[in-house]
C-alpha positions in Angstrom: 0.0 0.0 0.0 1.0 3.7 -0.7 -0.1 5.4 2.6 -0.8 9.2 3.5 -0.6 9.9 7.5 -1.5 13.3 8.0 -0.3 15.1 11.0 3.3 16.6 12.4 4.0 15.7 15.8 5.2 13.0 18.1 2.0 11.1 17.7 2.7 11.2 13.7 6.2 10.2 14.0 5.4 7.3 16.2 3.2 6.0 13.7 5.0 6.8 11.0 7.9 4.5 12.5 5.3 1.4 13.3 3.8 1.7 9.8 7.3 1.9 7.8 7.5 -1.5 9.9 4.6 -3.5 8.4 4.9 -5.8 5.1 2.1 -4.2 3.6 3.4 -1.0 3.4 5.0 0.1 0.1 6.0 4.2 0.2 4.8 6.1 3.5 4.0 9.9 3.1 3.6 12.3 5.7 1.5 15.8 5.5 2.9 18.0 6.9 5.1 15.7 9.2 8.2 17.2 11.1 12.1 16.3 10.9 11.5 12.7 12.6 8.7 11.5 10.2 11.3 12.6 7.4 13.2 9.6 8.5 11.2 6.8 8.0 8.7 8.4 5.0 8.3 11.5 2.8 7.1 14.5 4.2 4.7 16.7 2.0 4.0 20.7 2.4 -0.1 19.8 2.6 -1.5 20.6 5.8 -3.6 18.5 7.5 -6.4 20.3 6.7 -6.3 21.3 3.0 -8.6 18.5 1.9 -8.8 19.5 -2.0 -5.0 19.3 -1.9 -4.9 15.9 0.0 -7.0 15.0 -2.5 -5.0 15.6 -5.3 -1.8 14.4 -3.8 -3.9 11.5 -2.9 -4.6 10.8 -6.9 -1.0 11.7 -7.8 0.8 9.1 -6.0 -2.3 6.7 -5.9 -2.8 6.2 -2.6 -4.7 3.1 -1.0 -5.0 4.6 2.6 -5.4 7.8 4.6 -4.4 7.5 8.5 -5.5 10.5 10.6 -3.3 11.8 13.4 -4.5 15.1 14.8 -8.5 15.8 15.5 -8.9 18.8 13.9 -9.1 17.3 9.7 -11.6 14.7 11.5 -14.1 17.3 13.1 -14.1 19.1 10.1 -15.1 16.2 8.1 -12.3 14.5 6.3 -13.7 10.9 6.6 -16.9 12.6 4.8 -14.9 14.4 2.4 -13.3 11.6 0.8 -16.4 9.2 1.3 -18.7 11.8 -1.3 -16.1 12.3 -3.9 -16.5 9.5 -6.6 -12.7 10.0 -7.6 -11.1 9.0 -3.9 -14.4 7.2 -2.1 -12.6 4.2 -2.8 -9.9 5.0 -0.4 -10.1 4.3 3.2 -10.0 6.9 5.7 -8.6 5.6 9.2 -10.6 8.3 11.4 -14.5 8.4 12.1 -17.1 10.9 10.3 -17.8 14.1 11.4 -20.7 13.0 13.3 -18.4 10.5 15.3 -15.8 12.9 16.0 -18.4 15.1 17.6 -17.3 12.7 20.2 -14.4 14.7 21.3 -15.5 17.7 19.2 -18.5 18.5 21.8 -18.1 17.1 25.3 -22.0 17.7 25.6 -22.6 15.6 22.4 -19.7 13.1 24.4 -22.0 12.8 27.5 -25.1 12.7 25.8 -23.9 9.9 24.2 -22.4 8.1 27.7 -26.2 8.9 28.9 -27.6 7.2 26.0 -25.4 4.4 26.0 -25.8 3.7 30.2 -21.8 4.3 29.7 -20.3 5.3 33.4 -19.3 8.8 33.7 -19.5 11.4 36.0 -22.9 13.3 36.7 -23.4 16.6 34.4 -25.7 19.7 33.2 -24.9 21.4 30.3 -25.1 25.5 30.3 -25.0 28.4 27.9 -25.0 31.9 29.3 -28.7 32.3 28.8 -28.5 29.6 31.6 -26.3 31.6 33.8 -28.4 31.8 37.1 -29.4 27.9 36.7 -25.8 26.9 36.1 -24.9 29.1 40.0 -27.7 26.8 41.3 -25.8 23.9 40.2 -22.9 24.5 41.4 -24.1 25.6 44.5 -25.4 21.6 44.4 -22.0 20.1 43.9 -19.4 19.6 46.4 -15.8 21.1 45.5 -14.1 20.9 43.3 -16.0 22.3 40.5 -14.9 21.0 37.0 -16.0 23.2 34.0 -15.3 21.9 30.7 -15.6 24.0 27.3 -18.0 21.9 25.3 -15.7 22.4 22.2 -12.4 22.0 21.3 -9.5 24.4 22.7 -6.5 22.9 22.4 -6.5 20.9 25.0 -7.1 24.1 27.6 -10.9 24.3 28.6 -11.0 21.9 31.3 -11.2 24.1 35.3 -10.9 22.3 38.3 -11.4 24.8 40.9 -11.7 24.6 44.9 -13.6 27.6 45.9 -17.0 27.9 44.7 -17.0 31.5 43.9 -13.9 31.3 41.7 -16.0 28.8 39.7 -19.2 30.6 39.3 -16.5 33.6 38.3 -14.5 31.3 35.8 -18.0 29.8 34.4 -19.1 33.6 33.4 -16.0 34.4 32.1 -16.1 31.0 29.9 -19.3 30.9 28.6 -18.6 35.0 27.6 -15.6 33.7 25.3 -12.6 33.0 27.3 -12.1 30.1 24.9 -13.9 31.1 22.2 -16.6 29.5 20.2 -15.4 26.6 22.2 -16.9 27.8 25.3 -20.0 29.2 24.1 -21.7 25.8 26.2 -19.8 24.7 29.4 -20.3 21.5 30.5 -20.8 20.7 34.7 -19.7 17.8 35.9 -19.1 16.3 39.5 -15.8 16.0 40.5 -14.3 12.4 40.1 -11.2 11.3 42.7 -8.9 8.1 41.3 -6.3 7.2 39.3 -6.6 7.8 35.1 -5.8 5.8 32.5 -5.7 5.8 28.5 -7.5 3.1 27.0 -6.8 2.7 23.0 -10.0 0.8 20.7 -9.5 0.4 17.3 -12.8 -0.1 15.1 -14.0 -1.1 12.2 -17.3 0.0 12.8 -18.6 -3.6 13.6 -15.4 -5.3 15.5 -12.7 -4.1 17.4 -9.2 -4.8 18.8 -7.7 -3.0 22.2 -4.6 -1.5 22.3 -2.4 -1.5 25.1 -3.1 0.9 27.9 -1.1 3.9 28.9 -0.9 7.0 31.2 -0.2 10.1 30.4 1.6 13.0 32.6 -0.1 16.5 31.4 1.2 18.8 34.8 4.4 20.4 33.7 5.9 20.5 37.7 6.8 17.0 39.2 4.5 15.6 41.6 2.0 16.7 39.1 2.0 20.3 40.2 1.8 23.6 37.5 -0.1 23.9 34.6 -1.5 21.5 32.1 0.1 20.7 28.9 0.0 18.9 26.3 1.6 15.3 28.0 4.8 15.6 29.6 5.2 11.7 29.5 3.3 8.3 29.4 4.1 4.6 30.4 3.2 1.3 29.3 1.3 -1.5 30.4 -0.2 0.3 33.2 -0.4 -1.7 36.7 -3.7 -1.3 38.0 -5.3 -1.8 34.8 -5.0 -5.3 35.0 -6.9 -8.2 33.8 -10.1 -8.1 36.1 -10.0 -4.2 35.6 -10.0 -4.4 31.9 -12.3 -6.9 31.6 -14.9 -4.2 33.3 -13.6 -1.5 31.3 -14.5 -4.2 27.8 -18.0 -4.9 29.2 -18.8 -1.7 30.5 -17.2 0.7 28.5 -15.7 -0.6 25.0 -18.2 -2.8 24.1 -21.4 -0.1 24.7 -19.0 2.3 22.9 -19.1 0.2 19.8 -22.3 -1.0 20.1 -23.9 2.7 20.8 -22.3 3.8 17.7 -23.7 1.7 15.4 -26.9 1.9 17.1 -27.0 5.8 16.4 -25.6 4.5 12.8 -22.4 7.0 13.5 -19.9 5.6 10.6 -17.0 5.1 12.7 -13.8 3.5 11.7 -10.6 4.5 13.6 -9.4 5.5 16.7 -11.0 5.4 19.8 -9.2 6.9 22.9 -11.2 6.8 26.3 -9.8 8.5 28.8 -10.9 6.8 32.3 -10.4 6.8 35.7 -10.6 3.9 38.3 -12.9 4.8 41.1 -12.7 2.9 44.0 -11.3 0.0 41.1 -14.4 0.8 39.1 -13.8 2.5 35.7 -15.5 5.8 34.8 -15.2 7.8 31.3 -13.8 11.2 32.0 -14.0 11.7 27.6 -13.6 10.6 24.8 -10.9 11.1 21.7 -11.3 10.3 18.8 -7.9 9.8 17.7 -4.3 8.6 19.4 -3.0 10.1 22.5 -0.1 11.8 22.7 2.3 11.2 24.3 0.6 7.9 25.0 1.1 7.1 21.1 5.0 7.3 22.0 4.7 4.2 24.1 1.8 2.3 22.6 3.6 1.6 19.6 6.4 -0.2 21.0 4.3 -2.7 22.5 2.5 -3.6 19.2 3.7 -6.8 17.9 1.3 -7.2 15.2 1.8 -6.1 11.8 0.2 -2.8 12.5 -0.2 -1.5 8.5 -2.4 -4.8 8.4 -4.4 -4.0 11.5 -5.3 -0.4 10.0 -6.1 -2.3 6.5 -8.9 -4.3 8.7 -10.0 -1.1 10.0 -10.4 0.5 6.7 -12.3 -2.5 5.0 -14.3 -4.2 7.9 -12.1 -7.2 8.2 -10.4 -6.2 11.8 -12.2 -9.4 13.3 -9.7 -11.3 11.0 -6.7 -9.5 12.3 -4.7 -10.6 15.3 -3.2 -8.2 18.3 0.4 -9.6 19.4 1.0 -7.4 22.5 4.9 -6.9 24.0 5.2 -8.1 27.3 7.9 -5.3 28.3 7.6 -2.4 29.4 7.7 1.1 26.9 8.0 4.7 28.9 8.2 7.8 27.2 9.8 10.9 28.3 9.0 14.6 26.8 11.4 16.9 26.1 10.2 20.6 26.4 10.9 24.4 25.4 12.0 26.6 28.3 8.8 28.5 29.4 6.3 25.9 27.9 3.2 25.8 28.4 3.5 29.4 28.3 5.3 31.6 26.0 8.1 29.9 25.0 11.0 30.3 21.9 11.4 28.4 18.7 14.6 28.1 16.5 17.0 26.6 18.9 19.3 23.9 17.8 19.4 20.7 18.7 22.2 18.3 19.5 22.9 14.8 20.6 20.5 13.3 18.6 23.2 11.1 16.6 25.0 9.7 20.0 21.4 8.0 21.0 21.5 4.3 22.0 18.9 1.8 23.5 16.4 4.6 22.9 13.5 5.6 20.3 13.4 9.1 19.6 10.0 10.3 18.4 10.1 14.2 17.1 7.3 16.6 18.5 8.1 20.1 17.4 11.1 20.1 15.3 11.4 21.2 11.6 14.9 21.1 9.2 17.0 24.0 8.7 19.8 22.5 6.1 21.6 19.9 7.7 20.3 21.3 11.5 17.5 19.8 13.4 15.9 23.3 15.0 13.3 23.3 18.0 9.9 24.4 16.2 6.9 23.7 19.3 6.6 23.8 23.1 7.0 19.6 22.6 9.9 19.2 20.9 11.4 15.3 21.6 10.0 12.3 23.0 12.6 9.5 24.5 10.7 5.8 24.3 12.8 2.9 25.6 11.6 -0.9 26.4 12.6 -2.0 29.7 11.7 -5.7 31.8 10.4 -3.3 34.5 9.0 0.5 34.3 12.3 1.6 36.0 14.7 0.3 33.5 12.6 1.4 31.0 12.6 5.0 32.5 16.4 4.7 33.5 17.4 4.8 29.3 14.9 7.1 28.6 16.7 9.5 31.1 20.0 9.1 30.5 19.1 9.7 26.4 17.0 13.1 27.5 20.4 14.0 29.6 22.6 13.6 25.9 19.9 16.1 23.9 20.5 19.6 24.2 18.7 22.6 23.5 18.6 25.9 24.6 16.2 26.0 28.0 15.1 22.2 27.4 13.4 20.9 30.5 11.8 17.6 31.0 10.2 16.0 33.9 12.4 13.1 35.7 9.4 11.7 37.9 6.9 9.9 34.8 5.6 7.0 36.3 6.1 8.1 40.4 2.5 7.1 41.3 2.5 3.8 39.9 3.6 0.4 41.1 
């Protein structure tokens, strides 16, 4: 198969390395990609979201698959896009319609849907500013914290979780005015959920499914999980209290009513699904849905795929995945993120980086890096992820670590604590 993956970070150079890997892979293209995915495919000046020039690329170099990275091309419809032209409809689009990536696309369409489905989830109202006084009264029925979540998306910013019940009544009138935009113009509610979180990775044909392996993901930017969010600062893999009798609730409780409730709402779905949960008291609740990888989740997830993984997204795109077969890696995979100075905030681009060529027992996965000539040059807030297998989540960690130490960049930073809450 000639493939087009379409995305440029870590997530898109991660799968870019696991689908170079597969037999049925003949050339691998990435749009826009970054100075990793330039190693194991071609990148191509399209962005991700220029869907009459995907198209014609597409036709050009005859390609027989389209794999979707990031959300944005999928909210705005690429699956559908492709599906109504008669020139490309023959070619599979890994990544669900619009209407299914309303799923991360609107977290009020997300818990509608959980409703619907009898999927567990936290308790919610939905509000717009019209609603203003009735969504004070609901707070003022909640015990603290308050979490307020922007019912579109905003880059991964419009969740609050706020102590003081004033602050949050302040913060809910200044989100539903704007304060994320569009994004915020409905605010969902929800009761506050205490635990432990977890990634849990479906892929779907629409009718069957396979489960990847789980992960968890870092997003604090201090150790100890302290600071501000970002975008994931680190994830590891398998995760040790998801274990067999906890993922066999999350499959019957969760996975299965996911698949099921899409094709009862006849949601053409064939991708990615990325449930992000929590164990409550060992019981697993949805905190959202994606509708794509994670990142940095997709960092580590790939290393423990055994399977032939271009075949596994062929039996996504054609309804044969039951066919297919999951081989899961035993080991251990961590993943440690390599930031710019001042990230998540303002932060500078442009700075060199070195090192890169003296890295062993490591996978290096680039997040925001782009080419100058013959230099590698920082070009995001996430620049490098360091993957390594290890027998144990220490060893793993330990070469992950000692490769961060031998990058350099100006101001790089990176958190030397992923994994501290875990067994």
């Amino acid at each position: 198969m000639n493939i087009l993956l379409l995305g440029s970070g870590g997530r898109e150079n991660a799968l870019a390395w696991k689908i170079k890997q597969s037999e049925k892979v003949n050339k691998l293209f990435i749009a826009p990609g970054n100075a990793g995915t330039g190693l194991v495919g071609e990148n191509i000046a399209i962005s991700a979201t220029d869907f009459p020039a995907i198209k014609n690329f597409a036709l050009k170099e005859k390609i027989e698959m389209v794999v979707v990275g990031p959300e944005e091309p999928l909210v705005r419809g690429i699956y559908d896009f492709f599906k109504a032209d008669k020139e490309i409809c023959h070619i599979p689009v890994i990544g669900p319609s619009a209407e299914g990536a309303r799923l991360e696309g609107s977290k009020d369409f997300a818990k509608q849907f959980m409703m619907r489905h009898n999927i567990p989830t936290a308790q919610y109202k939905s509000f717009t500013y019209d609603d203003l006084q009735d969504a004070y009264r609901f707070i003022d029925q909640l015990k603290a914290p308050y979490v307020l979540k922007a019912d579109g998306l905003a880059a991964g910013k419009g969740v609050l979780i706020i102590e003081d019940k004033e602050e949050a009544k302040t913060e809910l009138k200044a989100m539903l005015s704007g304060m994320f935009g569009d994004a915020s113009k409905t605010v969902v509610i929800e009761e506050f959920l205490s635990g432990i979180e977890c990634s849990v990775f479906v892929l779907t044909d629409g009718e069957s499914y396979k489960i990847l392996p789980v992960a968890k993901d870092y997003k604090r930017i201090g150790e100890g999980d302290k600071g501000l969010n970002t975008g994931g600062m680190g994830a590891i893999s398998p995760v040790s209290f998801a274990d067999d009798v906890f993922m066999q609730k999350v499959e019957e409780t969760i996975v299965i009513p996911t698949v099921e409730g899409l094709k009862k709402d006849k949601i053409d779905y064939k991708g990615f699904i990325f449930i992000g949960l929590i164990s409550v008291d060992n019981e697993p609740m949805v905190i959202e849905y994606n509708v794509r990888m994670g990142d940095p989740e997709t960092e580590a997830v790939m290393l423990r795929i055994k399977s032939d993984f271009g075949d596994l997204l062929l039996g996504a795109g054609t309804a044969s995945l039951k066919d297919k077969t999951m081989e899961i890696d035993n080991r251990y995979a961590v993943t440690v993120m390599m930031v710019s100075g001042g990230y998540p905030g303002d932060y500078e681009r442009n700075k060199e980086i070195t090192g890169l060529d003296s890295i062993t027992d490591s996978i290096v996965f680039h997040a925001g890096t782009k080419l100058d000539g013959e230099k590698v040059l920082t070009n995001g807030g996430r620049v490098i992820a360091v993957s390594s297998y290890g027998a144990t989540k220490d060893e793993a960690l330990a070469l992950s670590y000692k490769n961060a130490n031998k990058i350099n960049f100006d101001k790089k930073y990176y958190r030397k604590d992923i994994g501290f809450d875990l067994k």
